[in-house]
N, C-alpha and C positions, 0 to 999 in steps of 0.2 A: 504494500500500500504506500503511496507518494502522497504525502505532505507539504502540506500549501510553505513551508521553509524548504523544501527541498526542489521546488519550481520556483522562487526565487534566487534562489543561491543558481538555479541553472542558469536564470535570466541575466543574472550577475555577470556570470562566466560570459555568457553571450553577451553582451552587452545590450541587453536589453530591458527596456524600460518596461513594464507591466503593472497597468491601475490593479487595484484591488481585485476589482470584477474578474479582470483576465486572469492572476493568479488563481480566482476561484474554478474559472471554465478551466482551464489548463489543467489543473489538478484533478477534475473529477473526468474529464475527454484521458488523461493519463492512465488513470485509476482503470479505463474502461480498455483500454488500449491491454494495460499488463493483465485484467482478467481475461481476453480474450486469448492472450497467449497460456494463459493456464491452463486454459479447457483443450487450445490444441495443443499442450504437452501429452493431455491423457488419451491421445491418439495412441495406438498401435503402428507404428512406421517400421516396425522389421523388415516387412518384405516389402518397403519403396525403396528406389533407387534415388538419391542424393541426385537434386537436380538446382541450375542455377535458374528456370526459368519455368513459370506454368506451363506453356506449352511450347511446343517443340517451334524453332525457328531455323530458318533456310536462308540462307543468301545465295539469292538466281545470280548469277554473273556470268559472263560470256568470254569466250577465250579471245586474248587479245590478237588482233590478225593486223601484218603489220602493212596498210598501202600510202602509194603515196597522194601527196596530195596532187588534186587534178590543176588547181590554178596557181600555180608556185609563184611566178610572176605578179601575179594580182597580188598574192601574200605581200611580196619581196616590196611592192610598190606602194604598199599600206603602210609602210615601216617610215618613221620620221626620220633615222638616218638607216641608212644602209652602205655597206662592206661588200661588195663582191654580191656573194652569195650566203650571207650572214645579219642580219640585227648588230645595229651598232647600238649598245645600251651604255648608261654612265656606270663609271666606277665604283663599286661599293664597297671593295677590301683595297688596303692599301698595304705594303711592304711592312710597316712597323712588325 
């Protein structure tokens, strides 16, 4: 059980200001919070398997295929300076 001194001392730590009121909400939304974790402790979990996530997730990604590009030139001509066949960009590291 969390006591309305122990949701200020967190607010403390956090630097957070809390009227009265909201220590009182804080306290009893907390209280409700660690009872619910009570009740699913007395679950039976032997036979789950340890998951980071409710349900199962996929990432679709596509194999990178490498071509080129078709207007090089249009590219090359869009560049405010250009090199040859390069982007002339400023300097960002220096020797030191």
């Amino acid at each position: 059980m969390i006591e309305r001194e122990e949701v200020r001392k967190v607010a403390h730590l956090a630097r957070l200001k809390l009227t009265d009121e909201e220590e009182k909400e804080f306290t009893t939304q907390l209280n409700s919070i660690l009872e619910y974790f009570e009740q699913l402790s007395e679950l039976d979990t032997t036979d789950v398997a340890p998951t980071t996530r409710a349900i199962e997730v996929t990432n679709v990604t596509r194999p990178d295929e490498l071509q080129p590009f078709g207007e090089r030139e249009a590219l090359l001509s869009a560049a405010p300076d250009q090199d040859g066949d390069f982007f002339r960009v400023p300097k960002i590291l220096s020797q030191e």
